[in-house]
Backbone bond lengths (Angstrom), bond angles and torsions (degrees), N, CA, C in turn:
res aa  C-N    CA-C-N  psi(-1)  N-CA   C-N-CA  omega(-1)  CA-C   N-CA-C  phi
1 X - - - 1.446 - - 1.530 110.92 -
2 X 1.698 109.51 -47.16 1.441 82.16 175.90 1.939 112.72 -86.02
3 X 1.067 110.29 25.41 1.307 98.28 171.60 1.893 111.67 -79.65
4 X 1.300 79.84 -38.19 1.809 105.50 179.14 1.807 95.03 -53.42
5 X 1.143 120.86 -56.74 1.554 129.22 -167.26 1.434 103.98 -50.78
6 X 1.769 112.58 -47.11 1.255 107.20 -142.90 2.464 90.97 -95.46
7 X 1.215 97.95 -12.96 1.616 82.87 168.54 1.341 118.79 -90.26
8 X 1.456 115.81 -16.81 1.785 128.10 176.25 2.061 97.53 -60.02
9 X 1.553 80.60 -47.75 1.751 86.59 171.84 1.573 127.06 -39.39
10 X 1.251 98.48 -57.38 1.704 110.03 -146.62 1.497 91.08 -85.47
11 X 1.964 119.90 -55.90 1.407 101.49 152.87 1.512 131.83 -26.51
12 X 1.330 118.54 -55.23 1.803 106.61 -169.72 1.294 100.59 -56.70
13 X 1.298 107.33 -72.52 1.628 113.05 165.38 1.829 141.72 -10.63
14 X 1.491 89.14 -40.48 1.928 100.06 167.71 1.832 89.04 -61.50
15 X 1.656 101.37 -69.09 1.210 120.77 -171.66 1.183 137.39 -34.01
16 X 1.361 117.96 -44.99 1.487 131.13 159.76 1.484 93.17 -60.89
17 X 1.148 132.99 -75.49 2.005 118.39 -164.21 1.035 91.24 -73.23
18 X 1.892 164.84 27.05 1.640 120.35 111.85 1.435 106.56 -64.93
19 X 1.220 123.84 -50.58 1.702 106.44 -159.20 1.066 120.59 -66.51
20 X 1.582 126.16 -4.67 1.292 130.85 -168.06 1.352 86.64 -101.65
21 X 1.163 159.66 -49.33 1.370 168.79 126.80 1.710 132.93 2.67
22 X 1.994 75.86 -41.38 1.945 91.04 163.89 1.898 116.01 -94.02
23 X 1.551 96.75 8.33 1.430 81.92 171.44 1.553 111.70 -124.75
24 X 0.965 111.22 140.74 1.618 126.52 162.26 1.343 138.79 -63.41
25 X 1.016 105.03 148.40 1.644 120.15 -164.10 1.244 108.74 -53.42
26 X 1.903 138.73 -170.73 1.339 139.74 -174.89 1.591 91.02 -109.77
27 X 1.281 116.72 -22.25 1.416 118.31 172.00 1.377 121.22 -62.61
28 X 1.790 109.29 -37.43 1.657 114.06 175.98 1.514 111.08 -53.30
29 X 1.260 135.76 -41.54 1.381 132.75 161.15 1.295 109.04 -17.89
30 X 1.543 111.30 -90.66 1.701 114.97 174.57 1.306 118.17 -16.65
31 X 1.227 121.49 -71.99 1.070 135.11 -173.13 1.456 130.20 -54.00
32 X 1.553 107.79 -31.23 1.801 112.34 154.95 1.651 111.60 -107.87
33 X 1.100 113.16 34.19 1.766 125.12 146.55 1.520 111.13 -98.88
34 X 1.415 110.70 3.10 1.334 95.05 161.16 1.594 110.89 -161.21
35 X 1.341 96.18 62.07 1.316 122.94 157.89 1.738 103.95 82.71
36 X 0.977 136.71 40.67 1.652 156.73 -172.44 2.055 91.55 -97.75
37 X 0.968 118.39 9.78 1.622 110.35 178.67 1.792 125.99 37.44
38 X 1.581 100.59 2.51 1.715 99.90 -168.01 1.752 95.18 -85.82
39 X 1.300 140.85 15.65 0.850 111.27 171.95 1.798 121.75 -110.02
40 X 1.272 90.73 16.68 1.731 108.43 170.99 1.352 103.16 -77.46
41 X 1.332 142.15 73.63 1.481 123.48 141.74 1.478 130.60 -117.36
42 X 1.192 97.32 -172.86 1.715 106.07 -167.49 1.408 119.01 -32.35
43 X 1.353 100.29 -57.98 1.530 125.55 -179.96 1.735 106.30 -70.96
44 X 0.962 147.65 -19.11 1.510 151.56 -153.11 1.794 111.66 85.37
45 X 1.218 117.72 -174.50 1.197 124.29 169.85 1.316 119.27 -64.74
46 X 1.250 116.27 -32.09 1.463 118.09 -179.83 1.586 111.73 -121.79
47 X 1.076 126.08 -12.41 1.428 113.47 168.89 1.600 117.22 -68.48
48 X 1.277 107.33 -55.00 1.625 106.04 -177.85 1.564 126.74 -48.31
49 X 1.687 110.35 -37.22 1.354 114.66 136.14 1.396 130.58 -17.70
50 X 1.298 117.09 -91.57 1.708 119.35 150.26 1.600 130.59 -30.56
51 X 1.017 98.52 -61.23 1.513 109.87 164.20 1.885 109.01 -21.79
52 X 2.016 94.83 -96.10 1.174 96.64 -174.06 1.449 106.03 -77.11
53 X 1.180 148.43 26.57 1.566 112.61 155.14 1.743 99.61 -118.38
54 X 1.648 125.33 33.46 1.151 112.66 143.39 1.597 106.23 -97.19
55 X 1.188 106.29 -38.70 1.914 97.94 177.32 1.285 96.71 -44.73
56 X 1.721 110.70 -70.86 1.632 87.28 179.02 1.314 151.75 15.73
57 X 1.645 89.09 -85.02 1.236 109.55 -167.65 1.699 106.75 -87.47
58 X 1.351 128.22 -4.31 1.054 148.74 160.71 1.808 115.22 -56.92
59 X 1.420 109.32 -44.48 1.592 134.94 -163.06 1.256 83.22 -94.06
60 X 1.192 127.00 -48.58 1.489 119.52 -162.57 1.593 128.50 -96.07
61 X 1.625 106.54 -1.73 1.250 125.09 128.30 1.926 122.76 -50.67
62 X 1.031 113.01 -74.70 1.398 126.88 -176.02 1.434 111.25 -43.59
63 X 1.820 108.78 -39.11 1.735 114.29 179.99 1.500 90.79 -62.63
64 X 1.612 124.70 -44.86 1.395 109.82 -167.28 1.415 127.64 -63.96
65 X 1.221 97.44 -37.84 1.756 112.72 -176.98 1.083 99.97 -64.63
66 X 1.322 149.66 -33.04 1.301 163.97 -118.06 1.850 97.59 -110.13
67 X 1.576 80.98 -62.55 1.776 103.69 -173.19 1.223 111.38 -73.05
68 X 1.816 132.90 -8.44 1.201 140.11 160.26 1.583 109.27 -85.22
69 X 1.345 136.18 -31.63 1.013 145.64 144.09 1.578 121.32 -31.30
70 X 1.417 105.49 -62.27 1.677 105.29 -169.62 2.151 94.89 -68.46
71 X 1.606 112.60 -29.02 1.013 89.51 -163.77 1.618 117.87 -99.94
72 X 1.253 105.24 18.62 1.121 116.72 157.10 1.870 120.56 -73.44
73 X 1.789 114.20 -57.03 1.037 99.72 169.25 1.449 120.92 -82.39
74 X 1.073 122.86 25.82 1.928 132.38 152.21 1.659 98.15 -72.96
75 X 1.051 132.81 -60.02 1.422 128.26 -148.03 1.687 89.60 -90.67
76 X 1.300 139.25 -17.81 1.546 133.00 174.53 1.673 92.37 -43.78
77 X 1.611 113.81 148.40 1.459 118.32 143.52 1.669 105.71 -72.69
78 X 1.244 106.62 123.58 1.563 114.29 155.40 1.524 119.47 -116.60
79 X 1.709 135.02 124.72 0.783 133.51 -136.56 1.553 106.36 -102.33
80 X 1.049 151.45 73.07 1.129 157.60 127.91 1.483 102.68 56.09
81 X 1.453 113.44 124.76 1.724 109.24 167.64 1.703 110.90 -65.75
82 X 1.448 105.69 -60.97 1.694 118.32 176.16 1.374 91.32 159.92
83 X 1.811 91.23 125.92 0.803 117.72 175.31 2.035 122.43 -95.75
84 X 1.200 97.42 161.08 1.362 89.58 -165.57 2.251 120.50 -53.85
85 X 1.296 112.18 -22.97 1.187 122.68 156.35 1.316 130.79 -62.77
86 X 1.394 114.26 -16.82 1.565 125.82 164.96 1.699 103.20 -78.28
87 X 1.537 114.30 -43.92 1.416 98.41 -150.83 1.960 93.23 -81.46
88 X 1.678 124.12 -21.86 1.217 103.23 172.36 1.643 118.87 -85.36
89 X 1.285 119.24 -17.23 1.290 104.75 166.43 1.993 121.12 -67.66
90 X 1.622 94.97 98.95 1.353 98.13 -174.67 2.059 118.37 -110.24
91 X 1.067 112.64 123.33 1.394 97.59 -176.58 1.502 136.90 -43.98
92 X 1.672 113.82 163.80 1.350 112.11 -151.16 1.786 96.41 -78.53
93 X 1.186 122.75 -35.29 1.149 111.83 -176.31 1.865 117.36 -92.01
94 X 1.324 104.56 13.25 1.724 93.43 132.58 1.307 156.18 -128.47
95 X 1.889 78.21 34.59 1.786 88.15 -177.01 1.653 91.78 -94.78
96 X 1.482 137.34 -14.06 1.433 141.60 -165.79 1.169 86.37 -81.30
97 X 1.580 119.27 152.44 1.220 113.34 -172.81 1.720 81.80 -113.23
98 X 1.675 95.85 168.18 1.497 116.90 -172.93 1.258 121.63 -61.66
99 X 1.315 138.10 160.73 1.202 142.87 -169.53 1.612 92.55 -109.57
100 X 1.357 103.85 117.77 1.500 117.14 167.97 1.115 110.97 -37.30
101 X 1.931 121.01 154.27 1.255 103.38 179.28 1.433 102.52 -111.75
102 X 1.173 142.12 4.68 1.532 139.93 136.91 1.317 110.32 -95.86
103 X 1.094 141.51 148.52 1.794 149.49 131.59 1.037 97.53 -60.62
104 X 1.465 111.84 135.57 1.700 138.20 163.29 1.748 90.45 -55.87
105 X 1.564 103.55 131.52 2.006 98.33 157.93 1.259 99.82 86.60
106 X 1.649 122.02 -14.49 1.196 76.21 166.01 1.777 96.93 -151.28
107 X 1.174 85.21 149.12 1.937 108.39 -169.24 1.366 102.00 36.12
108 X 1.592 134.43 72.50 0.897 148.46 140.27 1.648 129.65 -115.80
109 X 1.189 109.74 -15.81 1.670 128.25 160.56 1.763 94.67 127.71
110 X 1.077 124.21 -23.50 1.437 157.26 173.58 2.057 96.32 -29.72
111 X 1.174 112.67 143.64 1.386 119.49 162.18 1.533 129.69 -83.01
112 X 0.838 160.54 112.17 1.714 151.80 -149.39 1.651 113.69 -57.32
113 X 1.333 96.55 -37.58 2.041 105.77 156.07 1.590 130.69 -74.55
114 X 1.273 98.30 -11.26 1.290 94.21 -175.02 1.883 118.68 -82.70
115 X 1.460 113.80 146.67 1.270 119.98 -161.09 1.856 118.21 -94.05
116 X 1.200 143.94 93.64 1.202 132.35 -134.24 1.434 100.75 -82.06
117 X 1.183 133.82 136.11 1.537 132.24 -169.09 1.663 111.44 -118.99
């Protein structure tokens, strides 16, 4: 699920920086009031205005919900497989090595000089 969250994300995200990208400044006005040609588009001079800055604000809803989403499963506890500080913290009684289970020499049939090989 949050894998699902985090590509809904990155899509809105392309999305919000085209539409913010496909619209023009308050200055572009000026500039096709006197013959600058930008006010020929699809939408008319003033619809596309409207247009893209309700998608906008449409996209830029969704980035939010989105970004309340991802930070919800940020703050979940998720429990760690093991991390590399788990696998060297190892206990004290198995770094001591084992206590033989006979002693050489003694009550093993063994001589008290003899060297166990």
């Amino acid at each position: 699920m949050e894998t699902l969250f985090w590509i809904v994300h990155v899509i809105v995200a392309i999305t919000v920086i085209a539409l913010v990208l496909l619209q023009h400044g308050k200055g572009a006005d000026m500039g096709a009031a006197f013959g600058g040609g930008s006010s020929g588009s699809l939408f008319g001079a003033t619809g596309s205005a409207n247009f893209l800055s309700r998608s906008t604000a449409i996209v830029a809803t969704l980035f939010f919900l989105t970004s309340l989403g991802l930070a919800y499963f940020g703050l979940q506890q998720h429990k760690p497989a093991a991390s590399v500080l788990d696998r060297t913290s190892v206990p004290a009684t198995a770094t001591q090595p084992a206590a033989p289970a006979q002693i050489p020499g003694q009550g093993n049939g063994s001589k008290a000089g003899d060297i166990p090989q």
